[in-house]
N, C-alpha and C positions, 0 to 999 in steps of 0.2 A: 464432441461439442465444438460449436465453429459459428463465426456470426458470416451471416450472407450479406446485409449490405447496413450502411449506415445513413442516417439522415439529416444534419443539420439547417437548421435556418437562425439567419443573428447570432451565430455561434460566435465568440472572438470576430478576427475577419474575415468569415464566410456569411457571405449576407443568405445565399441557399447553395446546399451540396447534396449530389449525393452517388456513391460509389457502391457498388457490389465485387464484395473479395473472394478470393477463394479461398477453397477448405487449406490452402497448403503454405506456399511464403510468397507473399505481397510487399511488395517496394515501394515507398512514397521516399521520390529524388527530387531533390532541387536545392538552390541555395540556401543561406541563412537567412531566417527572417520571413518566408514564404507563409506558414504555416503548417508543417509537416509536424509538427509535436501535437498543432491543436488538435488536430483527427485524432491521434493515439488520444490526448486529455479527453477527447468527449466521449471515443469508447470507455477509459476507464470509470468518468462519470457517470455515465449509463450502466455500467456495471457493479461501482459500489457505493454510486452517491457521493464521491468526493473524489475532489479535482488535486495529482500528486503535489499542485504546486501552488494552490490558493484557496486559501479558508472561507472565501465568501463569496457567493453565486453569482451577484453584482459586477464582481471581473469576469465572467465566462461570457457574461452576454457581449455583443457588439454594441460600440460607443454610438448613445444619442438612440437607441430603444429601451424598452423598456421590460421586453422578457426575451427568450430565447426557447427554442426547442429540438431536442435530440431525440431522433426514431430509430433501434436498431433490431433486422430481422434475427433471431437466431436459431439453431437445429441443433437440437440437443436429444439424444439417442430415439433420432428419427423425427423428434416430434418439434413443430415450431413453435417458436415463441415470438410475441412484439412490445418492447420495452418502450413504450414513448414517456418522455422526459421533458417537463413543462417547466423551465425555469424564470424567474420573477424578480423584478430590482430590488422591491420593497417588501418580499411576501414569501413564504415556506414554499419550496419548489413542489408543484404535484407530477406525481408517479401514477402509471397506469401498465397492467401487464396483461397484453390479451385484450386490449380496450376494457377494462375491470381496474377503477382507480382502487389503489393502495392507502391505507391511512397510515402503514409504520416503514418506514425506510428497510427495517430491518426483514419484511415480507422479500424483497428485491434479492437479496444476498444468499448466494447459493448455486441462482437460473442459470446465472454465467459466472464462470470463475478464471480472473485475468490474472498473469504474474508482468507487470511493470518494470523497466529494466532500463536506467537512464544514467548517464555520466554521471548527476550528485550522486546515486547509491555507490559508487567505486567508492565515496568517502563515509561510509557509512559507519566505517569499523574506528576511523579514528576522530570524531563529529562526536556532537555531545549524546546525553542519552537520551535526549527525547526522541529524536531520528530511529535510537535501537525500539524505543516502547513504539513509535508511529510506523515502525516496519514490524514488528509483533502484533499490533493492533487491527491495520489491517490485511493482514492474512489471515489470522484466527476469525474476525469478523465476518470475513466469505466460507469458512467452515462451519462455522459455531453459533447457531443461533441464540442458545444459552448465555454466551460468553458477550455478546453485542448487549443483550438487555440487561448482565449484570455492570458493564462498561458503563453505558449509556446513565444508568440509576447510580452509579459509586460517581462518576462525572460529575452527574447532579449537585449531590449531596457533597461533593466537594466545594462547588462553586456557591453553594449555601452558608457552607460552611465559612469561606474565608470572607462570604460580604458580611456576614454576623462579627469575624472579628475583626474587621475595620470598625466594627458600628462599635464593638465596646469601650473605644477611645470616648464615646459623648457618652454612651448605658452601657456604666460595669457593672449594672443590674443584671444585663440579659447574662452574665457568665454562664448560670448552669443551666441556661436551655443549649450551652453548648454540647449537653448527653445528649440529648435527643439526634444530632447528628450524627458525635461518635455512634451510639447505634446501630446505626444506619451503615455507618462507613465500614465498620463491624462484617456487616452480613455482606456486603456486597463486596468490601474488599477482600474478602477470605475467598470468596468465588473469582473473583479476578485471579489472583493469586493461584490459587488451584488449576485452572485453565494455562494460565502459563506457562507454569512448570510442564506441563503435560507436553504444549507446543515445544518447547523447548529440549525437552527427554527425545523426542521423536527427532526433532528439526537434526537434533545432534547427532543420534545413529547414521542418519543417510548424509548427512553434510562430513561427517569423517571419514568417509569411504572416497566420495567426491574431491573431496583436498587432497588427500593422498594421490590420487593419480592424476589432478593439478600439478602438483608439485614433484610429480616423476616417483614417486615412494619416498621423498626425502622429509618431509613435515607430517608430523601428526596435529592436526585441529580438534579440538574440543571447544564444545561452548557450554557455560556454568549461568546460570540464571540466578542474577543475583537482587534479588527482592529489598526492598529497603526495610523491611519489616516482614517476620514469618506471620504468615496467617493466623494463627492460634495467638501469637501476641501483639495485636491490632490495640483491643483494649487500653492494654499495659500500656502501648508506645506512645499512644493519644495522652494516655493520661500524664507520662514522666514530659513530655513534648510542650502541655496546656500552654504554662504559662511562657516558655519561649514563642510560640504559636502567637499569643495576644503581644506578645513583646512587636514580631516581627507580622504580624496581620497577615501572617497565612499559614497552611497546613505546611507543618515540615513531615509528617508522618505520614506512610500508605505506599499502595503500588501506584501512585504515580509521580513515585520518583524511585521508581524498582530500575535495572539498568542488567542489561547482558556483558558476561566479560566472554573473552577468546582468547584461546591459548593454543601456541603452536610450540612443539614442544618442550611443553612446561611454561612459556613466556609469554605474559600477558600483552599483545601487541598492539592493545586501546595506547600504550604508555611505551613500549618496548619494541615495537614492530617497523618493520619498514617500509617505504610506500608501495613498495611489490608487493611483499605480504601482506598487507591489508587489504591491496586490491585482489589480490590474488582469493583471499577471504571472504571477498564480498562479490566476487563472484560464486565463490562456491555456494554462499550462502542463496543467491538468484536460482540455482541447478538444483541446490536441494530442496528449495521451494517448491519449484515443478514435481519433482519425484515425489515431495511431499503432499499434497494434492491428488495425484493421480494414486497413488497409495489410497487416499479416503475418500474419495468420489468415484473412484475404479475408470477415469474419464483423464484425461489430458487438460490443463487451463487453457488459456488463449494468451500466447507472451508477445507481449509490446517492447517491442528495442527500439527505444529514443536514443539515435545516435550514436550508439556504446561502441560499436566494432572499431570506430576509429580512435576508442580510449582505451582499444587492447590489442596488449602483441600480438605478433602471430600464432603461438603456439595457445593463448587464452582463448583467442579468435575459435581455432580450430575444436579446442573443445567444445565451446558454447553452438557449433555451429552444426558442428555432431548430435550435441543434446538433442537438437530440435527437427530433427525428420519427419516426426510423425506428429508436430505439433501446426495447429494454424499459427502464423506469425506473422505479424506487420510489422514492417523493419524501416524508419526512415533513416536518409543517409544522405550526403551532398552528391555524392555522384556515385556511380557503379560498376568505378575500376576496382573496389576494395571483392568486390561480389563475382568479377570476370576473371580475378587474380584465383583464385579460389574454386574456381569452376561450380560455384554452389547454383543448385539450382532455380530458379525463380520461374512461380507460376504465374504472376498478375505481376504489371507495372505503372506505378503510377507517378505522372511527372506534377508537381506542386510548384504553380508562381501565382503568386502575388493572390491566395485566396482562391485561388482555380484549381483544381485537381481535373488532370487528363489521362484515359487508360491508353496507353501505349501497345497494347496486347492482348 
């Protein structure tokens, strides 16, 4: 799996782009501020429908239009694909794969499968827990097509949920159409749940093998999945929870506010850990990603390293650098003594100023 080239117009500050990579490691160099992250954000866009670093489409377009659009070629065991991506200021962004519009986002997830790797993940382990669910969430969503439409529908029904008990401050009438949601949040939360644990059984076999020889044999990693509520008592929790819920006008109860802990041996290092440890953590956990994917697709992802190598030591470096031989990578970086130091190979080069990308090679 490997994307050949990519397309933007109005993207961020690329008014029109467009580059062809190859299948091996691609370099986007230049200073701060160029644009070197936006390429990596529009492939991840393109690939799972959301941007690592902004909730709303409105920011990806370039200031003073009005939509944007992302075209990327890809070759996936032999066979092409074309992912064009119609973004809009005011309006649901449309998708098309193959020239064949999409009506559910979640058609999209699967085609291409990207692992993301940016200087905030180094803080990933000691960062609140929303970060640990929105790094759960979307990885499982690029495997698990099950797991996206149970998300997407528990989502929902959360966000129903909590405008209902703001309303019940004017109608403490509507209280008991508040079942009709528990319900809901019932069947879908228990699916959430389910799917987690699973990701999380898996992620943890290959990410403990991976720390240990991070950490020279001297740390053993574990990761505990720790749900705010078990599946099977969703009901109960809704119901002992109710009337704090209306007290406080939102859900305290469900998996979305479930949280992963990490233990290195024995020691929880969310609370207890050092900042080597945690990064050291959070990278292992980027390595076990990739293994983890290529385990269930029997394929390789496509990893994006925004900037990282300069936010790891040498010997972090080395590993991460190891991992990825037989992977496509797009790597940006400010310059390409960190790359010469290291004799690492590079196939394509790409120099990025001010909105221009030039191939060097």
């Amino acid at each position: 799996m490997y994307i050949e080239s990519i397309e933007l117009k109005n993207y961020r500050n690329y008014e029109e782009l467009h580059i062809d990579l190859n299948q091996g490691t691609n370099i986007l160099y230049g200073d701060n501020a160029q644009g070197k992250t936006n390429v990596l954000e529009s492939i991840y866009v393109c690939c799972t429908t959301k941007s690592h670093r902004s909730s709303k489409d409105k920011e990806l377009i370039q200031f003073g239009e009005l939509e944007s659009h992302i075209k990327m070629q890809i070759r996936k065991n032999n066979v092409p694909y074309r992912i064009d991506m119609h973004l809009k200021k005011n309006k649901t962004k449309g998708i098309a794969i193959n020239g064949i519009p999409i009506r559910k986002a979640s058609e999209l997830f699967g085609i291409v499968n990207v692992v993301f790797f940016s200087p905030e993940d180094l803080n990933l382990i000691k960062n609140g827990p929303a970060e640990r669910r929105r790094f759960v969430d979307l990885e499982l969503c690029q495997l698990n097509k099950l797991y996206v439409h149970a998300l997407v529908q528990y989502n929902k029904v959360v966000l129903q949920r909590n405008k209902l008990l703001k309303e019940l401050s004017f109608r403490p009438e509507y209280e008991e159409t508040l079942d009709i949601w528990d319900m809901q949040m019932v069947q879908y939360g228990a699916e959430v749940i389910k799917y987690r644990k699973e990701f999380i059984d898996q992620l943890s076999q290959i990410v403990t093998v991976i720390h240990s020889q991070l950490s020279g044999n001297r740390e053993n990693l574990t990761i505990a999945y720790e749900p705010n509520v078990q599946a099977d008592d969703i009901e109960n929790g809704l119901r002992r929870s109710r009337q704090q819920d209306i007290r406080q006008k939102t859900t305290l109860t469900g998996p979305h506010r479930d949280d992963i802990c990490f233990y290195v041996n024995g020691i929880d290092i969310r609370k207890f850990g050092s900042q080597g440890q945690q990064r050291t953590t959070a990278l292992s956990l980027k390595l076990a990603e990739i293994e983890l994917v290529k385990n269930i697709i029997n394929d390789y992802p496509v990893l994006l390293l925004d900037d990282v190598l300069s936010e790891l030591d040498g010997n972090r470096q080395n590993h991460l650098l190891n991992e990825i031989k037989h992977i496509q990578t797009i790597i940006t970086c400010t310059g390409l003594d960190e790359f010469v130091n290291h004799r690492f190979p590079i196939d394509k080069i790409f120099k990025v100023v001010d909105g221009s990308v030039i191939s060097e090679n």
